[in-house]
C-alpha positions in Angstrom: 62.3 13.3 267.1 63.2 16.1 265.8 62.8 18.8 264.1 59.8 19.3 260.8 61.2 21.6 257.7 58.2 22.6 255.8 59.0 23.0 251.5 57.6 21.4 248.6 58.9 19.0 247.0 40.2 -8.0 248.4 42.1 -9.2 250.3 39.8 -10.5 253.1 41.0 -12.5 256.1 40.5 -16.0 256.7 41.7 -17.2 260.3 43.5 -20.0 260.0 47.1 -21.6 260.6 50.3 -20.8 259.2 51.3 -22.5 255.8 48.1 -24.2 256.9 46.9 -20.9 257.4 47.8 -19.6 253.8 45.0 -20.4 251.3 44.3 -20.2 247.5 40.7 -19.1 246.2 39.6 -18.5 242.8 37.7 -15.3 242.5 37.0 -14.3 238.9 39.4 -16.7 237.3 42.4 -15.4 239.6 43.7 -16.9 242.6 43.6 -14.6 246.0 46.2 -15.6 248.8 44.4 -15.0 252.2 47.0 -15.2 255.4 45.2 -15.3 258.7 47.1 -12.6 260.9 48.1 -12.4 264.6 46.2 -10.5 267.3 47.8 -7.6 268.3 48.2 -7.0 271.4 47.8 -3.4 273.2 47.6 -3.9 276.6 51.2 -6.1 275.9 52.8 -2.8 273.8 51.4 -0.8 276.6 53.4 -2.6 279.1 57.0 -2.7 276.9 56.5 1.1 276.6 56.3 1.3 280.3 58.7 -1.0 281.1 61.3 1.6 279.3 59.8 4.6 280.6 60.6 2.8 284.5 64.3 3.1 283.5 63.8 6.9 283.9 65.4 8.7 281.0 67.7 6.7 278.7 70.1 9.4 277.3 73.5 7.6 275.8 76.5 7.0 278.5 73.9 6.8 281.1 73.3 3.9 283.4 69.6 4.1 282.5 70.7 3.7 279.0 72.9 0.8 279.5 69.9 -0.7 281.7 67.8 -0.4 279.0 70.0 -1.6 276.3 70.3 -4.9 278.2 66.4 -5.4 278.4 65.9 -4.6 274.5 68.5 -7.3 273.8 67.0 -10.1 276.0 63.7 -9.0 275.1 64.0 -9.8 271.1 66.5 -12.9 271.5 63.6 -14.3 274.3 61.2 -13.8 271.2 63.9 -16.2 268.8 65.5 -13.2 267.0 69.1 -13.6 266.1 70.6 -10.1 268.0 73.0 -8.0 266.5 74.7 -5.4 269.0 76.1 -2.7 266.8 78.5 -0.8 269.3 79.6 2.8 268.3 81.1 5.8 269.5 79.7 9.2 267.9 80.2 12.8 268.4 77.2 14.8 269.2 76.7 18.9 267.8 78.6 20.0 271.2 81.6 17.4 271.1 80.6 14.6 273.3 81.6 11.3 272.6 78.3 8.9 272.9 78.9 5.4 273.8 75.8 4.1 271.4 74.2 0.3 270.4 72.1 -0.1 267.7 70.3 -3.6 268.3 69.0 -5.3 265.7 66.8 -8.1 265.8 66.4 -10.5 262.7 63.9 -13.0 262.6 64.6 -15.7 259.8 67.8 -14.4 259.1 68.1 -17.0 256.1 65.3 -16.0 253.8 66.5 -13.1 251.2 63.2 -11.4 251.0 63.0 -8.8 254.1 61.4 -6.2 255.0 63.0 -3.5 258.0 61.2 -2.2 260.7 62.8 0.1 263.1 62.5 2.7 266.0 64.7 5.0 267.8 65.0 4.0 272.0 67.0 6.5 273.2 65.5 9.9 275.0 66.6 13.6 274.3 68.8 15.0 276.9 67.6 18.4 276.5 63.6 19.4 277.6 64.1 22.3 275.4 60.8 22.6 274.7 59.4 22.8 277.9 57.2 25.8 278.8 59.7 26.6 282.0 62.8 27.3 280.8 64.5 25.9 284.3 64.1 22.5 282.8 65.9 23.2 279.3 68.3 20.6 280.2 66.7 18.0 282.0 66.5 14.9 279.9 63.1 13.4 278.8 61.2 10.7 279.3 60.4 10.1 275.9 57.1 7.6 277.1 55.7 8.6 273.7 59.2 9.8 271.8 60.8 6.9 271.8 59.6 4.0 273.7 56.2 3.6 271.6 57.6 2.9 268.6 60.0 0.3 270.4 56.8 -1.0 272.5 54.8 -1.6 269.4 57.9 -3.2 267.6 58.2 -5.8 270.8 54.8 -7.0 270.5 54.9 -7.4 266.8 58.3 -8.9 267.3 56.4 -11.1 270.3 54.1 -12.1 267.9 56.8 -12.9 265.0 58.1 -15.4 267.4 54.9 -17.6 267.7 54.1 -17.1 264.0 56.5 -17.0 261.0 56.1 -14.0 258.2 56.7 -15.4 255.0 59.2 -13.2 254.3 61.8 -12.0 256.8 61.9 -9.5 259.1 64.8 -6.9 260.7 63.5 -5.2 264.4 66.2 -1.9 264.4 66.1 0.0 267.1 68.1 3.0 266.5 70.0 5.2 268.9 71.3 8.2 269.1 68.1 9.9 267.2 67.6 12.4 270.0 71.0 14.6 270.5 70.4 16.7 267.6 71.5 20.6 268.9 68.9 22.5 270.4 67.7 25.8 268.2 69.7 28.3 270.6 73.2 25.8 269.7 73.4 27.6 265.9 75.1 24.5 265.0 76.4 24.4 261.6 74.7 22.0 259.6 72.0 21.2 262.7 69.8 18.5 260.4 73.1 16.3 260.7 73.1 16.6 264.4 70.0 14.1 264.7 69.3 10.6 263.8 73.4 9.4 264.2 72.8 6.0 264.8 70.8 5.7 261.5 73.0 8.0 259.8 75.7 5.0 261.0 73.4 1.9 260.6 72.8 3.1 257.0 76.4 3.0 255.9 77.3 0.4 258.2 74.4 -2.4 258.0 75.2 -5.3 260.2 75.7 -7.4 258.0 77.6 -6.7 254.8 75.5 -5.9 251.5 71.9 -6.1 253.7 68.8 -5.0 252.1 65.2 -5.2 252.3 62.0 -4.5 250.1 61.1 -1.6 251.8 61.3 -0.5 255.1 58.9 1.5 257.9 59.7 3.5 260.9 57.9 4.8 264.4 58.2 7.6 265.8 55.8 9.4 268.7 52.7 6.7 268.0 51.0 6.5 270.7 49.3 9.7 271.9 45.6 9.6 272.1 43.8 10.7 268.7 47.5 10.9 267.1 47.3 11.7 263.3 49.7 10.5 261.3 49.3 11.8 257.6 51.9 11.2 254.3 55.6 12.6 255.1 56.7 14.4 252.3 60.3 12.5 251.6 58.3 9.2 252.2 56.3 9.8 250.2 59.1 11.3 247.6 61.0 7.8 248.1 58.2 5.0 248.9 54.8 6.5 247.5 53.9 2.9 247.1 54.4 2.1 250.6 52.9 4.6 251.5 49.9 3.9 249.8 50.5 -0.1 250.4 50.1 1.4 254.5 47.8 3.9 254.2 45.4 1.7 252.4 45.5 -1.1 254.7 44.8 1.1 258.1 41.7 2.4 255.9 40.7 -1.5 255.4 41.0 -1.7 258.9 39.0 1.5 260.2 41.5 3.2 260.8 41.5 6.0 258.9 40.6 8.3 261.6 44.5 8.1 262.6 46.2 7.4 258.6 44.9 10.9 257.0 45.8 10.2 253.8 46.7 13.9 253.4 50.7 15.6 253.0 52.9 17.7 255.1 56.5 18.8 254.9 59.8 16.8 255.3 60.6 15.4 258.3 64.2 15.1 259.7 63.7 11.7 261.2 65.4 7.9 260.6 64.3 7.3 256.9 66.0 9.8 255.6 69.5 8.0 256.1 68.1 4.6 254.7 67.0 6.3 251.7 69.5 7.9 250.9 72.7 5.8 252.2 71.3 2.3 252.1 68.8 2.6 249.3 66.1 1.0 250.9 62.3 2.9 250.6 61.5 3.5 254.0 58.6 5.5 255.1 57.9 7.5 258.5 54.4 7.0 260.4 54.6 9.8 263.1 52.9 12.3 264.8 52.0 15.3 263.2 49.6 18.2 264.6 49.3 20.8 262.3 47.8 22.9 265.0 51.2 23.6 266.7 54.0 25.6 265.6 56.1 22.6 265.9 53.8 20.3 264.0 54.5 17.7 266.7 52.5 16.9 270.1 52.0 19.5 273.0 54.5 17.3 275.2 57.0 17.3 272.6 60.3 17.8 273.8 58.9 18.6 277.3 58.9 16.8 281.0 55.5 16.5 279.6 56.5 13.6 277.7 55.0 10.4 280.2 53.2 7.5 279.6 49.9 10.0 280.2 50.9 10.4 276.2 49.9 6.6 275.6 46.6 5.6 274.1 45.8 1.9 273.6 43.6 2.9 271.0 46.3 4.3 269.0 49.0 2.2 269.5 46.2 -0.5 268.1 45.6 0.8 265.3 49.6 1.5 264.2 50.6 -2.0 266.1 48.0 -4.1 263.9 48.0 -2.4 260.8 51.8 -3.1 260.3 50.8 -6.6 261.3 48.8 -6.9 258.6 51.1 -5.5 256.2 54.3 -8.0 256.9 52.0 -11.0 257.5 50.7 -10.2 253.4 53.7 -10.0 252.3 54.8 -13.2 249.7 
């Protein structure tokens, strides 16, 4: 990610198994569906977030990239998802052609109720936030930028693989999030410049007439005591998912990372499947309101390692989306 523009605009778990682990009580006449969920795992999201970060930086038409790409893909079909490869060529602000893949990872491709889930995996090219100016264009790591939202995606994804959601679910990992121009670029139109493989996805789906109930992205969720409050266009498009998120992660204990507080719009993923696919997506990212950026000290920086990647944190996103697609009916 990115860049932030500032303006205004009981269910209680029961652990048993699948189908045999949904069941019906009656609590004050009504009857409560109870779904046992999963254990997420941190310590196996730590490691697919590392595993990335070992390609070194993976910047579009690079060989880390490709390297990279070719994990992903084996990665979700070795978990049973059926694997779309969405192949593109785009042009970045300064007029490079970028050899991009989406990949796309559907799990029960056959039931109509879905919901999206999705990540970008590619690194910026550009450190141009980096304290020494010397490293302006050195590209990223992007431990936490990147590769945790993808990390925590695998393990759900691992996890989706042993144990069916009753409804289905699409893994997208985006690419081409990161070449948006740098601030001393004065491109024209610079909010366009990000997010191109969403911007694609979202007016290209894989497969023809595709849509879900809603849909959430990750971004930069993994840094230790992250705080993650309500996105102002996610909350503009999908207040109810919001709250449907936020409420859970309270449920959970959580709340210490879910501020159930606003900021401004973010230029991120979502905004191209609201507005081009129609699908109410929401944005769980980083947000530090004590920087001038609104974004993590190792934002955009050679900072950006996996020295960025809490356990803790990526916990508390990994399982409360858990529990939010396994309650889903």
């Amino acid at each position: 990610m990115k860049k932030i523009i500032f303006f205004t605009i009981i269910i209680c778990t029961v652990f048993l198994m699948f189908f045999c682990r949904k069941t019906k009580q009656q609590v004050d006449n009504s009857i409560v569906i109870t779904v046992a969920v999963p254990q997420f795992s941190p310590d196996s999201a730590y490691y697919y977030i590392e595993k990335q970060v070992n390609f070194g930086a993976r910047v579009p038409n690079s060989e880390n990239h490709s390297r990279c790409a070719a994990y992903l893909i084996q990665t979700l079909q070795r978990f049973g998802a059926e694997v779309f490869e969405q192949k593109i060529q785009l042009q970045a602000f300064d007029g490079t052609t970028l050899n991009a893949v989406n990949i796309i990872g559907s799990f029960a491709p056959e039931k109509p109720r879905r919901i999206l889930l999705c990540a970008h995996w590619d690194t910026r090219p550009f450190a141009d936030q980096d304290a020494d100016k010397n490293n302006f264009n050195k590209p990223i790591l992007g431990a936490n930028d990147g590769a945790s939202g993808v990390g925590v995606l695998l393990e759900i994804a691992r996890n989706i693989g042993k144990d069916t959601t009753a409804v289905g679910i699409d893994i997208v990992f985006f690419d081409a999030e990161d070449y948006g121009a740098p601030e001393t670029a004065k491109a024209p139109n610079s909010n366009e410049t990000w997010c191109l493989g969403s911007q694609y996805w979202s007016k290209n789906p894989h497969k023809k007439g595709y849509s879900a109930q809603f849909g959430i992205l990750l971004d930069m969720i993994g840094a230790p005591n992250a705080t993650f409050f309500r996105e102002q266009l996610s909350d503009y498009y999908a207040h109810n998912i919001v709250d449907k998120v936020w409420k859970k992660a309270a449920e959970l204990g959580f709340s210490q990372y879910f501020i159930n507080d606003k900021i401004g719009a973010i230029t991120d993923d979502h905004v191209p499947i609201n507005q081009n696919i129609n699908i109410p997506a929401i944005d769980i990212i980083h947000y530090n309101p004590n920087n001038a950026h609104g974004f993590g000290d190792y934002w955009h920086t050679l900072n950006d390692n996996m020295q960025n990647i809490d356990k803790q944190t990526i916990n508390a996103v990994g399982t409360t989306i858990m529990h939010v697609i396994y309650n889903e009916q």
